[in-house]
C-alpha positions in Angstrom: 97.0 31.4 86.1 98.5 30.1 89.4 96.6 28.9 92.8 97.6 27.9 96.2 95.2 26.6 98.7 94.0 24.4 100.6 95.3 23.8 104.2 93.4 21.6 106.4 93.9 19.9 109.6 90.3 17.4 110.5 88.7 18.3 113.4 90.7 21.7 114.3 90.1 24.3 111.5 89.9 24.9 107.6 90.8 27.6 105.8 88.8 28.2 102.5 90.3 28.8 99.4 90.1 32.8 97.7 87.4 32.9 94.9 88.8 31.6 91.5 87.2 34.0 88.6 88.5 31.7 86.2 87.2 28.8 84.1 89.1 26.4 86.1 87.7 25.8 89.5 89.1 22.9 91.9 87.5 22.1 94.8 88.1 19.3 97.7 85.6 17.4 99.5 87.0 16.2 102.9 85.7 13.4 104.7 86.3 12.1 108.0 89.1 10.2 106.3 89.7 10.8 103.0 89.3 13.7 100.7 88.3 14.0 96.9 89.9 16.9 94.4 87.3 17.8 91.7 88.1 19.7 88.8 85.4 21.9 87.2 86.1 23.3 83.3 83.4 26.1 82.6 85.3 27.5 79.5 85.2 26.5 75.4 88.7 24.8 75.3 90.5 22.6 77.2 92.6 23.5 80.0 96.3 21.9 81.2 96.3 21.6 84.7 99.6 21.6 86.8 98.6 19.7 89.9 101.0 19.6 92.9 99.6 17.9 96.1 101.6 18.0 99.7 100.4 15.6 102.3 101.5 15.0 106.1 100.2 11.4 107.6 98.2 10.4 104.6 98.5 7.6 102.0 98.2 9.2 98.3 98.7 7.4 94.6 101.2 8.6 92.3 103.9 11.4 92.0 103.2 15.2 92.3 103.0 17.4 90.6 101.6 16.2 87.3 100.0 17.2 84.5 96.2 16.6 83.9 94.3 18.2 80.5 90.5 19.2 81.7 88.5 18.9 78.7 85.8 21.8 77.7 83.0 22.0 79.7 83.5 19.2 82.3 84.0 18.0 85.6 86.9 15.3 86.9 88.2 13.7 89.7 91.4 14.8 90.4 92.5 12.9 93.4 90.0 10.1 94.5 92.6 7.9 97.0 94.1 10.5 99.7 93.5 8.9 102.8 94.3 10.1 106.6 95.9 7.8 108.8 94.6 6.4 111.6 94.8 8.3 114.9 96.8 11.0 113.1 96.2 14.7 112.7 96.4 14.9 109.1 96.8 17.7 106.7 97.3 18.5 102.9 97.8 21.3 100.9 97.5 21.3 96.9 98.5 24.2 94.4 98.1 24.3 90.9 98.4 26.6 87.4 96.7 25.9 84.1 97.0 27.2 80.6 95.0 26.8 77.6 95.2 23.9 75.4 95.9 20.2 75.6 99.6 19.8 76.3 99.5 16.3 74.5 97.9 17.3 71.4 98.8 20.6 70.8 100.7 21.4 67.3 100.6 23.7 64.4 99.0 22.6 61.3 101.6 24.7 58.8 99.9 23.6 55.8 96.9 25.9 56.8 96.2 29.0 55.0 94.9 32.3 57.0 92.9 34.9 55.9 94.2 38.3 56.4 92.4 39.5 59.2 89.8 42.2 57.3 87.0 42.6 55.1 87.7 40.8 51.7 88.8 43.6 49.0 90.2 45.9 52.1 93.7 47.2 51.7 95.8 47.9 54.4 99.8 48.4 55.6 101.8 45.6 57.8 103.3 48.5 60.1 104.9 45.9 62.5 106.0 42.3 61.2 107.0 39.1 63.0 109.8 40.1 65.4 109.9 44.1 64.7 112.0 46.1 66.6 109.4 47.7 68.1 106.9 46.2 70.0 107.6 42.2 68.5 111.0 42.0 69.1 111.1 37.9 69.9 107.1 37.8 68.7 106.0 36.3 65.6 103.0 38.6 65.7 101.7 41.1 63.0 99.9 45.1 63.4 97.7 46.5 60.4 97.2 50.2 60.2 93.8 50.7 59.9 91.2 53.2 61.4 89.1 52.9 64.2 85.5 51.3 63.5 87.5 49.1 61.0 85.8 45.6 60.8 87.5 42.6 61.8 87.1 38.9 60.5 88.4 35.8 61.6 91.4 34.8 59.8 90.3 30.9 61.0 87.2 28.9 62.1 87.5 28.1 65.5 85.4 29.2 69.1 85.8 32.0 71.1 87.1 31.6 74.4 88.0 35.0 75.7 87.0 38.2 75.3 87.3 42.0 76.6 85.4 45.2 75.5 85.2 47.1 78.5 88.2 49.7 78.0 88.1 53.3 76.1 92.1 53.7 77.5 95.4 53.9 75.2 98.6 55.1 75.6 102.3 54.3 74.5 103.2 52.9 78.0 103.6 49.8 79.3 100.8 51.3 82.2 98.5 50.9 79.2 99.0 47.3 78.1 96.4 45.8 80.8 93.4 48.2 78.6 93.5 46.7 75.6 90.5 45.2 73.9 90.8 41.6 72.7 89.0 38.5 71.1 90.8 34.6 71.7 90.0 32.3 69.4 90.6 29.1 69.6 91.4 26.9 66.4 91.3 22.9 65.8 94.8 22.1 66.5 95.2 24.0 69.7 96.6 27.1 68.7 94.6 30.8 69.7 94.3 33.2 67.7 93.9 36.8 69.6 92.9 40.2 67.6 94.1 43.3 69.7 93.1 46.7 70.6 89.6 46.5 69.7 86.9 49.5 70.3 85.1 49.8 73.4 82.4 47.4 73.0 83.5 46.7 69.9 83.0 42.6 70.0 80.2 41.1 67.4 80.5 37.1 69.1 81.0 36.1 72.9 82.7 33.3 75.0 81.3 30.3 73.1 80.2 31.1 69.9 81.3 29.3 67.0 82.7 31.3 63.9 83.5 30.5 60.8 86.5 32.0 58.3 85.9 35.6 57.2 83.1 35.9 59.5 83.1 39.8 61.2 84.1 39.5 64.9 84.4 43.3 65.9 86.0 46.6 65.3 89.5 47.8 65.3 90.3 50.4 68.0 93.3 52.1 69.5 93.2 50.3 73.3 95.3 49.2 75.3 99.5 49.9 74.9 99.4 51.5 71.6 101.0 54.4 69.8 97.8 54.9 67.2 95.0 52.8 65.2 95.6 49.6 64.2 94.7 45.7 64.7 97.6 43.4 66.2 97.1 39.7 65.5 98.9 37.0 66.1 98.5 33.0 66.7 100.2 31.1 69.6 100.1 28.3 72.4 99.6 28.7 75.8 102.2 27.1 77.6 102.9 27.6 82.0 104.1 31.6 82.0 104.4 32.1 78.1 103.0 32.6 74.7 105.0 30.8 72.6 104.0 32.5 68.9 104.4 31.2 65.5 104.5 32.4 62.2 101.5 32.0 59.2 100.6 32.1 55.8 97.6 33.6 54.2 95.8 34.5 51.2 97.3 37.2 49.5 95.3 36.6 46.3 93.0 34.3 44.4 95.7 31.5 44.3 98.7 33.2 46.2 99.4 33.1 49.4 103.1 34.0 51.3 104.4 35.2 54.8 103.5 38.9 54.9 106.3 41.8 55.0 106.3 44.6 57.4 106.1 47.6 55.2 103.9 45.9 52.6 100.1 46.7 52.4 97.6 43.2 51.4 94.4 43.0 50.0 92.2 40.7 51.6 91.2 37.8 49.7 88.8 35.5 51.4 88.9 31.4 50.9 87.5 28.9 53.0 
């Protein structure tokens, strides 16, 4: 998500920044000679700010841009220290983008062991696997045939930080992709995991909760750019203009667990 604003020169005329739906809000406070950037963090994770800050005839700290991690559900001070120069018209202008996750400790835990994405005992077919030459090609991500209603569990524990279960549209085209039902997850070592094409009002949690492994989070659908029924999961990082995917490992029996197959159906077998 990318911003630019503000443009200021004291005394003459402001101009407000656009309104930010976002969790991420930044704001400035100008005095008569020195102005404050706050930060404000209303979502469940933590957020990677990309802060670049342009001044004319005022003193500032440190080099632009930088990166600053806003943790969950806080405020910061972003810039305390940029001051206007005597008898100058001063101005400054600041843009920034931010992703989720903490860019310092952000990492895969490899060792961990996913459940497959269903009820436990449920059987059902790995149309697409990680990089298929349909819709993955490049993506380590995963799609289950299954019907619509279908429930769907977390494959990990984590808190859910985005959501959307507004949309009854599908098609096969690319027009459809911006349709499709979703839940974000967000796990302990920074990674997300996101379960797509859900039904219509088809989430059990919201922004916030906490869930737990094998916990029922929704219902499978057919939204969004899709060519029929069927849940498409996959884990990732957030990075500037990317999802950068990786591949995992789950439960594919009491005491078995393995990379899944396109082509191969899975029973779910649930483990903490």
């Amino acid at each position: 998500m990318s911003h630019l604003f503000i443009y200021m020169v004291p005394l003459l005329f402001s101009v407000f920044p656009p309104k930010n739906d976002g969790p991420v809000q930044l704001k400035a406070e100008a005095g008569e000679t020195e102005v404050k950037i706050y930060a404000t963090n209303d979502g469940y994770c933590p957020y990677t700010l990309i802060l670049d800050v342009s001044v004319r005839h005022m003193n500032i700290d440190g080099n632009y841009p930088k990166k600053i991690v806003i943790p969950a559900r806080s405020k910061n001070v972003l810039v305390s220290n940029m001051k206007g120069r005597k008898n100058r018209r001063w101005k400054y202008s600041y843009k920034y983008v931010y992703h989720k996750g903490d860019y310092q400790n952000t990492w895969h835990n490899d060792a961990y062991i996913y459940n497959l994405p269903y009820e436990d005992g449920q059987n059902f077919k790995l149309s697409q696997g990680y990089n298929g030459k349909f819709t993955h090609r490049g993506k380590d991500a995963l799609d289950f045939s299954m019907p619509k209603g279908t429930k769907i569990c977390a494959a990990r524990e984590g808190v859910v930080v985005e959501l959307k279960e507004d949309s009854n549209r599908g098609c096969a085209q690319e027009r459809c992709k911006k349709y499709g039902n979703y839940i974000s997850i967000y796990h302990a070592d920074g990674s997300i995991g996101e379960y797509y094409h859900l039904k219509k009002k088809g989430a059990k949690v919201k922004v916030g909760d906490h869930v737990q492994k094998g916990e029922v989070i929704g219902y499978s659908g057919n939204t969004g750019m899709t060519s029929g029924p069927h849940l498409h999961f996959m884990v990732y990082f957030e990075s500037e203009d990317s999802k950068n995917t990786v591949k995992t490992k789950f439960w594919t029996g009491p005491k078995t667990y393995d990379y899944l197959r396109e082509g191969q159906s899975y029973t779910a077998y649930h483990r903490q």
